[in-house]
mmCIF entry with sequence, helices, sheets and N, C-alpha, C, O atoms, coordinates in Angstrom:
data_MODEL
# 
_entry.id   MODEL 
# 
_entity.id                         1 
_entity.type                       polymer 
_entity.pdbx_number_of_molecules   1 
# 
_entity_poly.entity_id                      1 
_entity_poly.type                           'polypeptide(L)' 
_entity_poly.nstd_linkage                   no 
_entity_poly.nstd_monomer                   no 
_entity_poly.pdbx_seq_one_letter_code       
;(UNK)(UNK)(UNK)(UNK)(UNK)(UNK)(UNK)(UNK)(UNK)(UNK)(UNK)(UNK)(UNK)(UNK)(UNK)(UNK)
(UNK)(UNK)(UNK)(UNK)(UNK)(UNK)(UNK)(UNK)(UNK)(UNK)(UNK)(UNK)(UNK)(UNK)(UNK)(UNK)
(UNK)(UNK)(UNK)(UNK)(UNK)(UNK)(UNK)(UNK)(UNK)(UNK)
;
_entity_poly.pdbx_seq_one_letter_code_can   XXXXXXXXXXXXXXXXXXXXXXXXXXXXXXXXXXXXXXXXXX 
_entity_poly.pdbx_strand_id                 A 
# 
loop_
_entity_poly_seq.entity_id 
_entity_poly_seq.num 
_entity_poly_seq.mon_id 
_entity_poly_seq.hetero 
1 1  UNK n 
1 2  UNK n 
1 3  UNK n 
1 4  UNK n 
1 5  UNK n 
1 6  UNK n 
1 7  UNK n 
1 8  UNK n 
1 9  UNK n 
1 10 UNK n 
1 11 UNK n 
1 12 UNK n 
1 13 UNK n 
1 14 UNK n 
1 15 UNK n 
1 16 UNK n 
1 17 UNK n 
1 18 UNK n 
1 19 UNK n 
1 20 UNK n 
1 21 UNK n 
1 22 UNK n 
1 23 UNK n 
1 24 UNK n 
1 25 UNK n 
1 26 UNK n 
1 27 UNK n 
1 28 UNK n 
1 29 UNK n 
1 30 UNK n 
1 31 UNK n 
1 32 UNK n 
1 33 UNK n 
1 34 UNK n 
1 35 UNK n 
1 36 UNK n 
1 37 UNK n 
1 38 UNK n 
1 39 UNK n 
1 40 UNK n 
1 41 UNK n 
1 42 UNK n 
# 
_struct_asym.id          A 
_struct_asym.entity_id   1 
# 
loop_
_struct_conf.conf_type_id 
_struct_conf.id 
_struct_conf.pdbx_PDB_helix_id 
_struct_conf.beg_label_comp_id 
_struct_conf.beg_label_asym_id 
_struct_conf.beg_label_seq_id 
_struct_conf.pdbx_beg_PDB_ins_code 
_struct_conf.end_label_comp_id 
_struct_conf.end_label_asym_id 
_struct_conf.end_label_seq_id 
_struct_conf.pdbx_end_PDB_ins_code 
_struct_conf.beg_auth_comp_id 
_struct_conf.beg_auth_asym_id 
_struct_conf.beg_auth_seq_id 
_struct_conf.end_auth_comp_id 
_struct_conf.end_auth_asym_id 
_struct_conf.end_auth_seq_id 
_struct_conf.pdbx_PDB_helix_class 
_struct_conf.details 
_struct_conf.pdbx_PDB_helix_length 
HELX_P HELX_P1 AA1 UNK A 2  ? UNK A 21 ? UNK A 2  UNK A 21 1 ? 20 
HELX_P HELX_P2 AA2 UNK A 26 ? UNK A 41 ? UNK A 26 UNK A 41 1 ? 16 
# 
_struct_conf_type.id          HELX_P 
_struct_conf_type.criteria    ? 
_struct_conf_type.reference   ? 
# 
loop_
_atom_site.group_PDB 
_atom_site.id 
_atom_site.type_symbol 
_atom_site.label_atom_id 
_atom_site.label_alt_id 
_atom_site.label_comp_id 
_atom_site.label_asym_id 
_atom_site.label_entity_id 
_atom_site.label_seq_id 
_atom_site.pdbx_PDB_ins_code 
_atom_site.Cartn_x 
_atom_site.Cartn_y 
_atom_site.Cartn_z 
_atom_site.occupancy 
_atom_site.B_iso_or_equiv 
_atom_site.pdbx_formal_charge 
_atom_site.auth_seq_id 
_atom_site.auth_comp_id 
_atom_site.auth_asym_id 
_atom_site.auth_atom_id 
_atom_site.pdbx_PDB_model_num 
ATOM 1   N N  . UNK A 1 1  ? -89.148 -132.857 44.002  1.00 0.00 ? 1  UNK A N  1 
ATOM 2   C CA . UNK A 1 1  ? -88.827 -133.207 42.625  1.00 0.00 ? 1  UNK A CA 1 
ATOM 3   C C  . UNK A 1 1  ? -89.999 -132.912 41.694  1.00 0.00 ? 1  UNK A C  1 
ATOM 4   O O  . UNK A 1 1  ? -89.892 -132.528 40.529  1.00 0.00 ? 1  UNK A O  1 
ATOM 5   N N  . UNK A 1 2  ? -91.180 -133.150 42.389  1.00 0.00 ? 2  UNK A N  1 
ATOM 6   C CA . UNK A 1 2  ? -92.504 -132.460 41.234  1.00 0.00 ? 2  UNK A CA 1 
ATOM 7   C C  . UNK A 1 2  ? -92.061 -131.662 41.325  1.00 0.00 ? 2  UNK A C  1 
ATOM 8   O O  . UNK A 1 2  ? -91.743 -131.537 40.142  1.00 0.00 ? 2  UNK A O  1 
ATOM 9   N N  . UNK A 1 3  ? -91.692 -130.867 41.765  1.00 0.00 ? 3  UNK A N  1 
ATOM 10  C CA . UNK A 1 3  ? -92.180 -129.512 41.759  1.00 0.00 ? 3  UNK A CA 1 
ATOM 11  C C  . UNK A 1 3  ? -91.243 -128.902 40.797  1.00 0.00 ? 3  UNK A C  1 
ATOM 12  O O  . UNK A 1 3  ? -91.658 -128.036 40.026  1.00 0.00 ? 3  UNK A O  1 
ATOM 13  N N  . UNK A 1 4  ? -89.721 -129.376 40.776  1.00 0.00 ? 4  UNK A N  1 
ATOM 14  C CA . UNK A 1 4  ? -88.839 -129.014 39.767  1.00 0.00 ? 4  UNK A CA 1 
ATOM 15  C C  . UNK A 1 4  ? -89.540 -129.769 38.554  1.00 0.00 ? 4  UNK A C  1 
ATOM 16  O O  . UNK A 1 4  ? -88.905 -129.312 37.603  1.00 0.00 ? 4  UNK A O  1 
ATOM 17  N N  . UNK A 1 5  ? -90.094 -130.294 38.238  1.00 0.00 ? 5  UNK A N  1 
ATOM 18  C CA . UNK A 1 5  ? -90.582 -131.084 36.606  1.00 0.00 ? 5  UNK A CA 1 
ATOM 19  C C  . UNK A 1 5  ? -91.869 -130.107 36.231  1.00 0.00 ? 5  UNK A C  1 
ATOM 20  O O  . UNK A 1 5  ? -92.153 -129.881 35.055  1.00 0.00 ? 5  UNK A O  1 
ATOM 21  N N  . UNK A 1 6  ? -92.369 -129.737 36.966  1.00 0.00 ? 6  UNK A N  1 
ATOM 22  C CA . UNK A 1 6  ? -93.850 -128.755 36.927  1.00 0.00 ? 6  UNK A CA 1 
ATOM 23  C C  . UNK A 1 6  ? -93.352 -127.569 35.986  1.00 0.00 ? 6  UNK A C  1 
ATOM 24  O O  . UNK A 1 6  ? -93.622 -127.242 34.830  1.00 0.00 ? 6  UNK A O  1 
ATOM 25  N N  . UNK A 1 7  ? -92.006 -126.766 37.568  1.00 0.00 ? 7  UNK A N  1 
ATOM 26  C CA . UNK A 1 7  ? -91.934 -125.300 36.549  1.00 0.00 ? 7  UNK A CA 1 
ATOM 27  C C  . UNK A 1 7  ? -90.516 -125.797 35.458  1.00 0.00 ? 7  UNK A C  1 
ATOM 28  O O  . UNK A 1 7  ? -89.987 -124.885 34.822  1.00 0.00 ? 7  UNK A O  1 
ATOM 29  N N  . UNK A 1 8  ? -90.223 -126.559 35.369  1.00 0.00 ? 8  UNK A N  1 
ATOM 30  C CA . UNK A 1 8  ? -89.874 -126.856 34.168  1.00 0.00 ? 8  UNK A CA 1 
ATOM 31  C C  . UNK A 1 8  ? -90.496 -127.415 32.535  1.00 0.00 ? 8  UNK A C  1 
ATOM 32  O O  . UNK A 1 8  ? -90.046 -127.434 31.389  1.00 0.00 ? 8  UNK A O  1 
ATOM 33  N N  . UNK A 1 9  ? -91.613 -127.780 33.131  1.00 0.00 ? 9  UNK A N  1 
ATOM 34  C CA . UNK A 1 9  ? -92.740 -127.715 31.961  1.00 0.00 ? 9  UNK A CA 1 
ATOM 35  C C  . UNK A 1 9  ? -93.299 -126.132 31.684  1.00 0.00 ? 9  UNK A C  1 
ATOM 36  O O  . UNK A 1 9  ? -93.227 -125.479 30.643  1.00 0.00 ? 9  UNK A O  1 
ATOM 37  N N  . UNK A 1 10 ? -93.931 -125.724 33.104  1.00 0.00 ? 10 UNK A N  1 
ATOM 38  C CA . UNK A 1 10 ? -94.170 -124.139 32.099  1.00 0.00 ? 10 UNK A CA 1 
ATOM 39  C C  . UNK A 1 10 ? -92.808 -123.627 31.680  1.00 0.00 ? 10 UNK A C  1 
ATOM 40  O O  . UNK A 1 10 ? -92.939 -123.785 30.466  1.00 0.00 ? 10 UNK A O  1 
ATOM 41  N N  . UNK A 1 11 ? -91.684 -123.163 31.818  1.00 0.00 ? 11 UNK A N  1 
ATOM 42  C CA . UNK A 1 11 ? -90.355 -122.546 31.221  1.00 0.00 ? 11 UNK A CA 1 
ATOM 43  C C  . UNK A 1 11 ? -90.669 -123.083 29.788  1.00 0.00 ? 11 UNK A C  1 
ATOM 44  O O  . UNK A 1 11 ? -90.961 -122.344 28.848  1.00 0.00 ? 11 UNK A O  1 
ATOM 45  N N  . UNK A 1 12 ? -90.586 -124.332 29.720  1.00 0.00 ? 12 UNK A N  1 
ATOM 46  C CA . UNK A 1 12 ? -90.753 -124.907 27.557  1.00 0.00 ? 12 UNK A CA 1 
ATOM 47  C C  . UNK A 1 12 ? -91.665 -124.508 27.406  1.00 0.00 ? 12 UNK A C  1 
ATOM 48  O O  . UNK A 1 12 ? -91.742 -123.958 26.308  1.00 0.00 ? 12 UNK A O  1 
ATOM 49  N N  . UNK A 1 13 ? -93.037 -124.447 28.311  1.00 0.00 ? 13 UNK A N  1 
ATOM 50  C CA . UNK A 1 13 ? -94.187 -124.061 27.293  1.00 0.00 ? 13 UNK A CA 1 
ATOM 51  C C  . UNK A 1 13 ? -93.899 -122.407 27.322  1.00 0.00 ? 13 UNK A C  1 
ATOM 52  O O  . UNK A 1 13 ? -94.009 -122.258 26.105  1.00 0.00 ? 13 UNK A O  1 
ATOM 53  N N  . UNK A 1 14 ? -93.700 -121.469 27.664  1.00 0.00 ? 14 UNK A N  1 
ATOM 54  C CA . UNK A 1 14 ? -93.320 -120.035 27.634  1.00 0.00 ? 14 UNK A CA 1 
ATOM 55  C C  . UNK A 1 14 ? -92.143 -120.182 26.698  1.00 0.00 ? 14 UNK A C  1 
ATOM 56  O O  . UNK A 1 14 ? -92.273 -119.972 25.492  1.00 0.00 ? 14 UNK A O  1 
ATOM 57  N N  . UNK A 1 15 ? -91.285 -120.451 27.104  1.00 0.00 ? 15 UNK A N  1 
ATOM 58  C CA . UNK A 1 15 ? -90.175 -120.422 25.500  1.00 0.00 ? 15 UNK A CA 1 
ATOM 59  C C  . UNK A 1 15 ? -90.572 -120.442 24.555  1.00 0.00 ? 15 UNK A C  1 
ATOM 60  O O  . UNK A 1 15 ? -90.382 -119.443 23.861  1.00 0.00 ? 15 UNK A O  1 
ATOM 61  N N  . UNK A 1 16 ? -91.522 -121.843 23.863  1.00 0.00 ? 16 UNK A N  1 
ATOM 62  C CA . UNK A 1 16 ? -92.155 -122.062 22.943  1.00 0.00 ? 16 UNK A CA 1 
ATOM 63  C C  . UNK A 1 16 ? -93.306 -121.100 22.185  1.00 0.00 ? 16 UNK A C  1 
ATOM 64  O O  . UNK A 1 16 ? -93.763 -121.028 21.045  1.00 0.00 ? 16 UNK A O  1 
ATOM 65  N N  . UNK A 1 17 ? -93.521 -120.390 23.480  1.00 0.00 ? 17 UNK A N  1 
ATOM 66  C CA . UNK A 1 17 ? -94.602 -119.597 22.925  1.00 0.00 ? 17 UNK A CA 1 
ATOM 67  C C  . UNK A 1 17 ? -94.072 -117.985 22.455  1.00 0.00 ? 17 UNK A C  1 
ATOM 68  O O  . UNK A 1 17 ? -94.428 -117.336 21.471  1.00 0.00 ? 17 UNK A O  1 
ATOM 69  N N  . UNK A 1 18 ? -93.156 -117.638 23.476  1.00 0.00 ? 18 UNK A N  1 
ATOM 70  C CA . UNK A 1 18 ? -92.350 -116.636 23.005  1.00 0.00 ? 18 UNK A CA 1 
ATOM 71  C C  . UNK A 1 18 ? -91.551 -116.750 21.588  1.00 0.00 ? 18 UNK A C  1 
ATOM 72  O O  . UNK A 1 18 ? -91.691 -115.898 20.711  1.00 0.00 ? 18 UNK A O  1 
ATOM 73  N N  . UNK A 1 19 ? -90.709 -117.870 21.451  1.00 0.00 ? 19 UNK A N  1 
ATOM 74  C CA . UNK A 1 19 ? -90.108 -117.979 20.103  1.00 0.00 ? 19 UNK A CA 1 
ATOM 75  C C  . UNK A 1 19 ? -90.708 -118.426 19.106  1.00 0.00 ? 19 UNK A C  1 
ATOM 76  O O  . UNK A 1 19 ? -90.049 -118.620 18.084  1.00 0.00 ? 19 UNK A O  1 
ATOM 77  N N  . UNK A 1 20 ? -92.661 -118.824 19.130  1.00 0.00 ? 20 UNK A N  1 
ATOM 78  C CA . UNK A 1 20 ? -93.390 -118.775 18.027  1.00 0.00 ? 20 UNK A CA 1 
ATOM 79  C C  . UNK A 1 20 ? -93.804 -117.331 17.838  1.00 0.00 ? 20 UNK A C  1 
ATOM 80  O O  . UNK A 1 20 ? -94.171 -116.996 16.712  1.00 0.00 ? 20 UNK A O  1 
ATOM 81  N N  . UNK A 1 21 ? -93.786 -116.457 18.796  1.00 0.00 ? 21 UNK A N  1 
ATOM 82  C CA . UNK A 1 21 ? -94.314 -115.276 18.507  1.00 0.00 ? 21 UNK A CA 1 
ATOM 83  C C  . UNK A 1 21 ? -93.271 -113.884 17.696  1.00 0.00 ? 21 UNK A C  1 
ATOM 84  O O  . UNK A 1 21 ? -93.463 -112.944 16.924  1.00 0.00 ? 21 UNK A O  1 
ATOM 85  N N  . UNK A 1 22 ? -92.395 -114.360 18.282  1.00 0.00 ? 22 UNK A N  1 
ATOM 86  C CA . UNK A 1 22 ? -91.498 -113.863 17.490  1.00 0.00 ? 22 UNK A CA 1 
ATOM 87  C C  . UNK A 1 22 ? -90.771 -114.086 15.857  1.00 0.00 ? 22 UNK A C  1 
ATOM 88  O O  . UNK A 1 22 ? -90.179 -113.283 15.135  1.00 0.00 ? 22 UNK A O  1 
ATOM 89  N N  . UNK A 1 23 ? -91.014 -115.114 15.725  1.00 0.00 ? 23 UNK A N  1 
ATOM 90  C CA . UNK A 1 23 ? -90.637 -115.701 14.232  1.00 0.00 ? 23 UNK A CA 1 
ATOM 91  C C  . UNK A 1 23 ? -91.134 -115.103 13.447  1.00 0.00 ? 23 UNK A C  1 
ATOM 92  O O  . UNK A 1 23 ? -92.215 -114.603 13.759  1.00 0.00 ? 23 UNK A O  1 
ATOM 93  N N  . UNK A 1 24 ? -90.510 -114.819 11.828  1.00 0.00 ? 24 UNK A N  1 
ATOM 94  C CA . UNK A 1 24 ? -91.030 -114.255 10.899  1.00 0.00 ? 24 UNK A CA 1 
ATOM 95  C C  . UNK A 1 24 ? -91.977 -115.236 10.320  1.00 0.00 ? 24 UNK A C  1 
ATOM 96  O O  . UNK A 1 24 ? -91.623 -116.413 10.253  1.00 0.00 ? 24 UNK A O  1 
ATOM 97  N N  . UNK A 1 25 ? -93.428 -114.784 9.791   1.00 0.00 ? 25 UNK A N  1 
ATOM 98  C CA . UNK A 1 25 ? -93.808 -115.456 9.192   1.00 0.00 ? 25 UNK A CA 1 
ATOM 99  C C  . UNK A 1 25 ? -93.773 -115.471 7.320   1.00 0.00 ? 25 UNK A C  1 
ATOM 100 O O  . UNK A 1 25 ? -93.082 -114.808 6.547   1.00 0.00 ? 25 UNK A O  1 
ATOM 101 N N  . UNK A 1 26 ? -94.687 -116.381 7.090   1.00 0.00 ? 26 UNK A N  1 
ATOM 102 C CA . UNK A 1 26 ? -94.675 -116.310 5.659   1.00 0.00 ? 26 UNK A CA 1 
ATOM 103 C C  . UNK A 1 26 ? -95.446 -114.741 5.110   1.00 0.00 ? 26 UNK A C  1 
ATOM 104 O O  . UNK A 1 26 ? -95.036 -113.862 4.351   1.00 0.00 ? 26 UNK A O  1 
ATOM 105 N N  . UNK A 1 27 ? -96.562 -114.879 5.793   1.00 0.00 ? 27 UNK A N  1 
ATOM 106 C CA . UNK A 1 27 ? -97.198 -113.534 5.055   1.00 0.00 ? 27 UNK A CA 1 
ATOM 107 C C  . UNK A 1 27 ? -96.174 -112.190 4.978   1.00 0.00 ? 27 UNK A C  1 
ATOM 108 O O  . UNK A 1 27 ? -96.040 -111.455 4.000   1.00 0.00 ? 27 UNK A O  1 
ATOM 109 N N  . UNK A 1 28 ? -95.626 -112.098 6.020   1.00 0.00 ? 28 UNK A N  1 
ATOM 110 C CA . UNK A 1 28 ? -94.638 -110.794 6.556   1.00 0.00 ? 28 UNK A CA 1 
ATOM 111 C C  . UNK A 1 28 ? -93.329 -110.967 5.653   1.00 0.00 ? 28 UNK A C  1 
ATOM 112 O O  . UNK A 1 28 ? -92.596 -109.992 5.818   1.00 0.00 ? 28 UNK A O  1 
ATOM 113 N N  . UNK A 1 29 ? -92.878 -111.759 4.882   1.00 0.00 ? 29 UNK A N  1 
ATOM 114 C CA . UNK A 1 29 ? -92.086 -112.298 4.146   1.00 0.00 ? 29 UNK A CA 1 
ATOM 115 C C  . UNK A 1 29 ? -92.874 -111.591 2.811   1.00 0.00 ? 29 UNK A C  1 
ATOM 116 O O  . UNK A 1 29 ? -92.647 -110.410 2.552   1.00 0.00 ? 29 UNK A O  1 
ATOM 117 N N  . UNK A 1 30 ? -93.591 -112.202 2.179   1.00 0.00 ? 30 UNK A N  1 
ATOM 118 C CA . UNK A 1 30 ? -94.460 -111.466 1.325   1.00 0.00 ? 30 UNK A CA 1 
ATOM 119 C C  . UNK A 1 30 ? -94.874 -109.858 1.184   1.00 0.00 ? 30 UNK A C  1 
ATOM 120 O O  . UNK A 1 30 ? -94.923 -108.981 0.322   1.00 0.00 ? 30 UNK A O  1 
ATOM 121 N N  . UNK A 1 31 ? -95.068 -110.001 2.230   1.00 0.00 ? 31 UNK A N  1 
ATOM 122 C CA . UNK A 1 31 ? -95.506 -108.275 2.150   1.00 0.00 ? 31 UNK A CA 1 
ATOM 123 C C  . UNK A 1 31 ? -93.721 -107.192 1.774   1.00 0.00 ? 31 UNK A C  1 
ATOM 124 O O  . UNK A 1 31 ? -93.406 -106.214 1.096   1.00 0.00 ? 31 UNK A O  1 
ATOM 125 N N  . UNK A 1 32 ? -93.282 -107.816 2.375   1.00 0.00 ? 32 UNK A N  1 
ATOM 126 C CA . UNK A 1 32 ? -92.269 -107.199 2.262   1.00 0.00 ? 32 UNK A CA 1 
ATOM 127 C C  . UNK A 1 32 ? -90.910 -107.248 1.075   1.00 0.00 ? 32 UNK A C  1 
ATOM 128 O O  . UNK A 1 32 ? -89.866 -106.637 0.845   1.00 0.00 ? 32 UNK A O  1 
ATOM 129 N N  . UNK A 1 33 ? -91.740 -108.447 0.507   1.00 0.00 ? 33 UNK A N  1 
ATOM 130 C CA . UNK A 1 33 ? -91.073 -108.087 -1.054  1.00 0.00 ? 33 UNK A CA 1 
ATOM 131 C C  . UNK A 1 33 ? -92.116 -107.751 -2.020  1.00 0.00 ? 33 UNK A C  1 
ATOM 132 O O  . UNK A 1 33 ? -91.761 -107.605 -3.190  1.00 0.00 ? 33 UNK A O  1 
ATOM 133 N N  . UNK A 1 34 ? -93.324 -107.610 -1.719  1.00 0.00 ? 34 UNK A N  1 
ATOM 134 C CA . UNK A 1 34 ? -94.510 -107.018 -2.337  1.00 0.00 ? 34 UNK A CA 1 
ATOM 135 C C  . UNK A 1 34 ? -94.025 -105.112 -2.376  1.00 0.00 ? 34 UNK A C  1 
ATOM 136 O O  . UNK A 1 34 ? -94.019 -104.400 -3.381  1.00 0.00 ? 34 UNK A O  1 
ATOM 137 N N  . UNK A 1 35 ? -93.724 -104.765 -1.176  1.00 0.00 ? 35 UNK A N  1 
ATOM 138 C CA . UNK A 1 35 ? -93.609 -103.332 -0.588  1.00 0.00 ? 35 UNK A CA 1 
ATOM 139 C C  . UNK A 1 35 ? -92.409 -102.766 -1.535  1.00 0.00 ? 35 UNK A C  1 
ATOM 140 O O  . UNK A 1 35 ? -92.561 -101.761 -2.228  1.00 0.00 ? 35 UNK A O  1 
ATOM 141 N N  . UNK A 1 36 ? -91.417 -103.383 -1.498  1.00 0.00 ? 36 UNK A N  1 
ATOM 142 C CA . UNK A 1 36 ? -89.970 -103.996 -2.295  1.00 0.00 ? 36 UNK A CA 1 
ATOM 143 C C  . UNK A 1 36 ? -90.134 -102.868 -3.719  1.00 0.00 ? 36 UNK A C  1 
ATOM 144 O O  . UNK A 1 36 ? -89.737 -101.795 -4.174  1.00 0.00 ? 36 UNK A O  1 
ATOM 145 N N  . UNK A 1 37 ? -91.294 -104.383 -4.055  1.00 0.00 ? 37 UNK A N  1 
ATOM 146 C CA . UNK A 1 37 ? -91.750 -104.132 -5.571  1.00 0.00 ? 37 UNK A CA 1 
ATOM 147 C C  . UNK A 1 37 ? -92.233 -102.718 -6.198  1.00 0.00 ? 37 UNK A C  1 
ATOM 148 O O  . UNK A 1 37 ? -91.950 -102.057 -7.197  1.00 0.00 ? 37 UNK A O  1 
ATOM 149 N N  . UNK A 1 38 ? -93.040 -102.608 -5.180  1.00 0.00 ? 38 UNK A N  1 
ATOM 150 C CA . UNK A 1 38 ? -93.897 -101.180 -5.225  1.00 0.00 ? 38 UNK A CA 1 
ATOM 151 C C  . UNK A 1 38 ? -92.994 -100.106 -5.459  1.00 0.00 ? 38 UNK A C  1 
ATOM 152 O O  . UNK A 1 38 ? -93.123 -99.363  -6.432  1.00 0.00 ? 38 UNK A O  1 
ATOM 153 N N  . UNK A 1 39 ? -91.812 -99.949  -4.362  1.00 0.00 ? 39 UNK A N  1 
ATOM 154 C CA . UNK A 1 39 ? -90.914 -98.843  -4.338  1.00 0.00 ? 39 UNK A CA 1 
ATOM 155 C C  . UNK A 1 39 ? -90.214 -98.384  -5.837  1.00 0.00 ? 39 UNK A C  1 
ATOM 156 O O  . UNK A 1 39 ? -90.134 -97.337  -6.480  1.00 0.00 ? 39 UNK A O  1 
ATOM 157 N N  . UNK A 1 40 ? -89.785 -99.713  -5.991  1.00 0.00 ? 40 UNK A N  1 
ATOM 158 C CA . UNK A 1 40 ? -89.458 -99.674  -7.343  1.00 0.00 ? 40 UNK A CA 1 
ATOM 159 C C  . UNK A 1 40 ? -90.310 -99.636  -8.244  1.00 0.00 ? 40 UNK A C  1 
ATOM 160 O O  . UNK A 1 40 ? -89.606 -99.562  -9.250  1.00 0.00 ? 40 UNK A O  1 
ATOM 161 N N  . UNK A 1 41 ? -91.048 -99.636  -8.479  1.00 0.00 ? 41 UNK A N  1 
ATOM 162 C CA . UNK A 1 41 ? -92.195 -99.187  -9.898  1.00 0.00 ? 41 UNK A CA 1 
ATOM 163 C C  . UNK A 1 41 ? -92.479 -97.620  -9.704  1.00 0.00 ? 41 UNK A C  1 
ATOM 164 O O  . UNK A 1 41 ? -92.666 -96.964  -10.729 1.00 0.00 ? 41 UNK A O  1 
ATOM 165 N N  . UNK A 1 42 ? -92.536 -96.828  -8.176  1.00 0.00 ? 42 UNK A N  1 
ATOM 166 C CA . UNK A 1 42 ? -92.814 -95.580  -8.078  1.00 0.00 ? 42 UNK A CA 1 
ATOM 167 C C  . UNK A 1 42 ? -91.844 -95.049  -7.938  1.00 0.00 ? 42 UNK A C  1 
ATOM 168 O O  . UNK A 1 42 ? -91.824 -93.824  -7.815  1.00 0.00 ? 42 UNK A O  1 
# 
């Protein structure tokens, strides 16, 4: 039974870390209506 609670703690901590890495962030949000902007002025 440890042993099922163990690799079930790393699985959440790897999920967690995979689906923070993947998320859009704020800056990348920005840039990309910054980029947006640009197109349209040139």
């Amino acid at each position: 039974m440890k042993r099922f609670g163990k690799g079930l703690f790393v699985f959440v901590i790897v999920s967690l870390g995979l689906a923070s890495s993947c998320a859009v962030n704020e800056f990348e949000l920005d840039r990309e209506v910054y980029e947006r902007q640009i197109k349209q002025v040139t």
